[in-house]
C-alpha positions as CSV (number, residue, x, y, z in Angstrom):
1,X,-43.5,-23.6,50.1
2,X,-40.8,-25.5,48.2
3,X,-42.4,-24.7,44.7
4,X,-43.3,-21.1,45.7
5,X,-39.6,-20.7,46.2
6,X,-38.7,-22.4,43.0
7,X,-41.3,-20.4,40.8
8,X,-39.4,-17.1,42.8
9,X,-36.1,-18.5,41.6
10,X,-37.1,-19.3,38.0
11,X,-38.3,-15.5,38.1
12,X,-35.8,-13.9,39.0
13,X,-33.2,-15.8,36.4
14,X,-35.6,-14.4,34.2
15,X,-36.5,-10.9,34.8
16,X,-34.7,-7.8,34.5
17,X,-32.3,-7.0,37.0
18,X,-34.1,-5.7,40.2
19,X,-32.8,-2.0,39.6
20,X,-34.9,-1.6,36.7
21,X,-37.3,-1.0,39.3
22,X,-36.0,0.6,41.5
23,X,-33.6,3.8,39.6
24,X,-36.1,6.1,37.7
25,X,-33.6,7.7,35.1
26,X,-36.1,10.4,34.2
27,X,-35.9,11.4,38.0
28,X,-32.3,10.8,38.2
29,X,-29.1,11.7,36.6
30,X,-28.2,8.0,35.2
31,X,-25.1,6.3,33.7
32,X,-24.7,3.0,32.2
33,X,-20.9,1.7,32.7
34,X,-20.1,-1.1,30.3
35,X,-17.7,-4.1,30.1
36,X,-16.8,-5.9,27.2
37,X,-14.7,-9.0,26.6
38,X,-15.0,-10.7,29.6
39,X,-15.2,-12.8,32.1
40,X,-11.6,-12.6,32.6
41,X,-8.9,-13.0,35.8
42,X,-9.9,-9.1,36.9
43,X,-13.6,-9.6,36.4
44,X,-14.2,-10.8,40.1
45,X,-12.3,-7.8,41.3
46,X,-14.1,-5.4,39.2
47,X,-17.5,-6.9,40.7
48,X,-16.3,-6.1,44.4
49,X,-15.6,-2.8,43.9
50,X,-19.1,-2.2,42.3
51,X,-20.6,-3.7,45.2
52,X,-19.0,-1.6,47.4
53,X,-20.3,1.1,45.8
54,X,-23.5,-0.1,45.1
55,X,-23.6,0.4,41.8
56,X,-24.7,-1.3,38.1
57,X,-23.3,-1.9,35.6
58,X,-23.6,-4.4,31.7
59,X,-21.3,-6.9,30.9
60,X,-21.3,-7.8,27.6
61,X,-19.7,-11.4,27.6
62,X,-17.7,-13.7,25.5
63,X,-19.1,-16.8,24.6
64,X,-15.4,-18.7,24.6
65,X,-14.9,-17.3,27.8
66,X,-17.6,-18.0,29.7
67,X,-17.1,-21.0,28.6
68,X,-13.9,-21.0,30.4
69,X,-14.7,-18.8,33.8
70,X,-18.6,-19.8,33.5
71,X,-18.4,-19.1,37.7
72,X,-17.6,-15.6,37.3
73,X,-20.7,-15.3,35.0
74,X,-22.9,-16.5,37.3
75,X,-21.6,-14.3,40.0
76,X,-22.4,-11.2,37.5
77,X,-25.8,-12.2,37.4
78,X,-26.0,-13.0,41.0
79,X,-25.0,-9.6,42.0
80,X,-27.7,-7.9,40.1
81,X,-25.8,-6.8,37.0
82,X,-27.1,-6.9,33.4
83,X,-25.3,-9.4,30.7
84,X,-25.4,-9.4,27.0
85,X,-24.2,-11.4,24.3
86,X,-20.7,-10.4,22.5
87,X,-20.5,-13.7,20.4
88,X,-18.7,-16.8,20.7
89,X,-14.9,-15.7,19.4
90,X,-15.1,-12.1,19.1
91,X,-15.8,-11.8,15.5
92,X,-16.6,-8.9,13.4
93,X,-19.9,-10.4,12.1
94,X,-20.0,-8.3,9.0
95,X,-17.4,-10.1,7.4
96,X,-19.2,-13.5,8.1
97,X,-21.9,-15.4,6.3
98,X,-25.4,-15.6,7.5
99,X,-25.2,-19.0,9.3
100,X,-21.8,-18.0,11.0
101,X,-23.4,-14.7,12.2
102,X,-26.6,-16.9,13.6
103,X,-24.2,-19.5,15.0
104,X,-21.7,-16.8,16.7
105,X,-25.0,-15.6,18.5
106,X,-26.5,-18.2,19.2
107,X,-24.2,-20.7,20.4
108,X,-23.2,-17.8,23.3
109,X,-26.7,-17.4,24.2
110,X,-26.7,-21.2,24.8
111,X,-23.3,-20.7,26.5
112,X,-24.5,-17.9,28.5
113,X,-28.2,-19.5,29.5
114,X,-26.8,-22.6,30.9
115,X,-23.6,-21.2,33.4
116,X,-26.0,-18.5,34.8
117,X,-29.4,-19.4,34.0
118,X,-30.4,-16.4,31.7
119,X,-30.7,-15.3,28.0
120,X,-29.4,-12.4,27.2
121,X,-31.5,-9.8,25.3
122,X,-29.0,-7.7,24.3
123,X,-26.0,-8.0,22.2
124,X,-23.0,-5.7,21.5
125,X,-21.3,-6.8,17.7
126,X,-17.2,-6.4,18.7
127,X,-15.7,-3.2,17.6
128,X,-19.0,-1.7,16.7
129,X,-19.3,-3.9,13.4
130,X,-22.6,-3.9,12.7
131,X,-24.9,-3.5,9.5
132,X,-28.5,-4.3,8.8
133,X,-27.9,-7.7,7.5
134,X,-26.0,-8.4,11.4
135,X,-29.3,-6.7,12.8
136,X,-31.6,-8.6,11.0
137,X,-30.1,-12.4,11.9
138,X,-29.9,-10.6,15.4
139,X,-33.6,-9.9,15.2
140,X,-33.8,-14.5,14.5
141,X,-32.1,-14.9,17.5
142,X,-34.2,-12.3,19.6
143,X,-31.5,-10.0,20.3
144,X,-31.4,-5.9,20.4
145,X,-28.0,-4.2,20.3
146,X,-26.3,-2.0,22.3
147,X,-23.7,0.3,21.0
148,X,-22.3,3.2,23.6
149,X,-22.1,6.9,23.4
150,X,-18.9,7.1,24.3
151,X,-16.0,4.5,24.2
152,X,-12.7,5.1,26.2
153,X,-10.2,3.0,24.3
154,X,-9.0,1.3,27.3
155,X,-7.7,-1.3,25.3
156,X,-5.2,1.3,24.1
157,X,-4.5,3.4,26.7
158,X,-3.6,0.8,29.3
159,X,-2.7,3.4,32.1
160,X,-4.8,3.6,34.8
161,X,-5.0,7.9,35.1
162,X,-5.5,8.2,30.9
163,X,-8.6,5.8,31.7
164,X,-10.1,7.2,34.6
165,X,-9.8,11.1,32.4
166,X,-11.3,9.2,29.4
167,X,-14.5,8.3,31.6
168,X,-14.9,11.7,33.3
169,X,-14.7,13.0,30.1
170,X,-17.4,11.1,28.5
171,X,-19.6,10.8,31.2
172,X,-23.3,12.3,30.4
173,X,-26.8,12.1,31.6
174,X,-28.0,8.9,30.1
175,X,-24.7,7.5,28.5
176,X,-23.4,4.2,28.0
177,X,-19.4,4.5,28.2
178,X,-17.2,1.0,27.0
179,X,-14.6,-0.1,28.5
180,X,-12.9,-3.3,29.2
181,X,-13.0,-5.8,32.2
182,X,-10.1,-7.9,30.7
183,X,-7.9,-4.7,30.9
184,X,-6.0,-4.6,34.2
185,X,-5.7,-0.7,34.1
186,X,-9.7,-0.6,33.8
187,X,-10.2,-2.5,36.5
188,X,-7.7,-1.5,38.7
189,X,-8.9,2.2,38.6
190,X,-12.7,1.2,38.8
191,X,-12.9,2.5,43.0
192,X,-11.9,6.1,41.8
193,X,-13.6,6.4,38.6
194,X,-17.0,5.5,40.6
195,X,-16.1,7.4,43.2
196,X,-15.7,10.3,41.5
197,X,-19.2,9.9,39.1
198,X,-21.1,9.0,42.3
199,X,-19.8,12.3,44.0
200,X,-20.9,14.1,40.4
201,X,-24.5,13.1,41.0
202,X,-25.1,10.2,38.7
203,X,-26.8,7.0,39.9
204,X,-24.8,3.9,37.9
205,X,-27.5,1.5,36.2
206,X,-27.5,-1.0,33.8
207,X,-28.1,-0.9,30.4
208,X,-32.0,-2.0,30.9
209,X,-32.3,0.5,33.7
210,X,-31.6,3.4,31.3
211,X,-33.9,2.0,29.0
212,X,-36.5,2.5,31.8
213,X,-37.3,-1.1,32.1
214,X,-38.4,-2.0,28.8
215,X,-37.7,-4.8,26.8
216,X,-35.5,-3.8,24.0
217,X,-36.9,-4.6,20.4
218,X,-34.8,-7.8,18.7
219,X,-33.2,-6.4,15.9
220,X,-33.1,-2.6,17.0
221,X,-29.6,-1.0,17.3
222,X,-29.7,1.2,20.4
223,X,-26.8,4.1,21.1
C-alpha cells in the first residue's frame, strides 16, 4: 500500500496537470491566462481567487525567485496549475552567449524540480526575446516555448480597470493572454476579470490543456 501510494505521488509530480484530461478545448470555448515573473508577495492571493473559481491557469516562473518564495511554487503545482521556465535572472537570452543561455535554463529547471518536484516543459524567453539560436539550446535542455496571443502590458498600465479592459479585449477562443502576478493591479482585479470570462462562456485552462494534452516539442516556439 505504502509504495502504491508513493508510485501515485511520483506520478502525479510528473504528469500533466489533471485538467488536461478533463477540459476538451475542441468541445469547449478555452482560454489560457498566463503569469509571468513570479512567485512574488501577490502570487498566494492570485492562487485563491483562481480556486474559487475553479479555474487554470500557467505560471511561467523565475528562477531567482523561486529560489526565494520556493513555498509558493509548490503551492502552484499543488493546486493543479501548469509551470514553466522564465530563466534564472530574467534575461533577454538573445543577447547572451550559448553557455549563458543553457545555464539561464537550466539552472531554473534545477531550481524549479527541486522546490516542487517537477520539470517544466515549457519555457517563456522574457519580453518575447527569442530567435532560433535561443530555440535551439532550448531544444538541449528539452524545453518548448510559449509565447501568447495577446499581452496586456500590465506592467505598464498598473491600474486595476485599464487591466481588466486589456483582458476582455484580448480574450479569444484558444488564446494565451500575459500578464503579471508580481503586479499588484493584476492581481487585485483577477475575481472580476474571471468572473466576467467565465460568465462569457470560456472554460480557463492551462497552457497544456489548450494544447489538448500533448507534450510540446523541445525547441518549438508555440503562439
Amino acid at each position: 500500500m505504502v509504495i502504491h501510494a508513493l508510485l501515485a505521488a511520483s506520478l502525479a509530480l510528473t504528469s500533466l496537470p489533471a485538467q488536461a484530461a478533463a477540459v476538451d478545448c475542441d468541445r469547449v470555448k478555452c482560454l489560457a491566462l498566463t503569469f509571468d515573473d513570479g512567485p512574488g508577495a501577490q502570487t498566494p492571493a492570485l492562487l485563491k481567487t483562481l480556486s474559487k473559481a475553479g479555474a487554470k491557469a500557467t505560471f511561467f516562473l523565475v528562477g531567482k525567485r523561486v529560489e526565494e518564495r520556493p513555498e509558493v511554487a509548490r503551492q502552484i503545482v499543488a493546486k493543479g496549475h501548469a509551470i514553466g521556465n522564465h530563466t534564472y535572472s530574467h534575461a533577454s537570452l538573445p543577447t547572451k552567449l550559448d553557455h549563458e543561455i543553457a545555464e539561464e535554463l537550466e539552472v531554473t529547471q534545477d531550481v524549479i524540480e527541486k522546490a516542487t518536484g517537477r520539470a517544466p516543459t515549457i519555457y517563456r524567453p522574457p519580453y518575447g526575446h527569442t530567435d532560433e539560436r535561443v530555440l535551439g539550446l532550448a531544444a538541449q535542455s528539452e524545453l518548448a516555448e510559449i509565447l501568447w496571443t495577446g499581452t496586456t502590458l500590465d506592467w505598464q498600465l498598473r491600474d486595476t480597470k485599464k487591466i481588466k479592459a486589456a483582458v476582455l479585449k484580448l480574450a479569444k477562443r484558444d488564446g494565451v493572454i500575459l500578464m503579471h502576478d508580481v503586479v499588484p493591479q493584476t492581481v487585485k482585479v483577477m475575481p472580476e476579470v474571471v468572473k466576467e470570462l467565465k460568465k462569457r462562456g470560456y472554460h480557463l485552462v492551462t497552457v497544456p490543456t489548450l494544447l489538448r494534452g500533448k507534450r510540446p516539442v523541445p525547441g518549438v516556439s508555440y503562439f
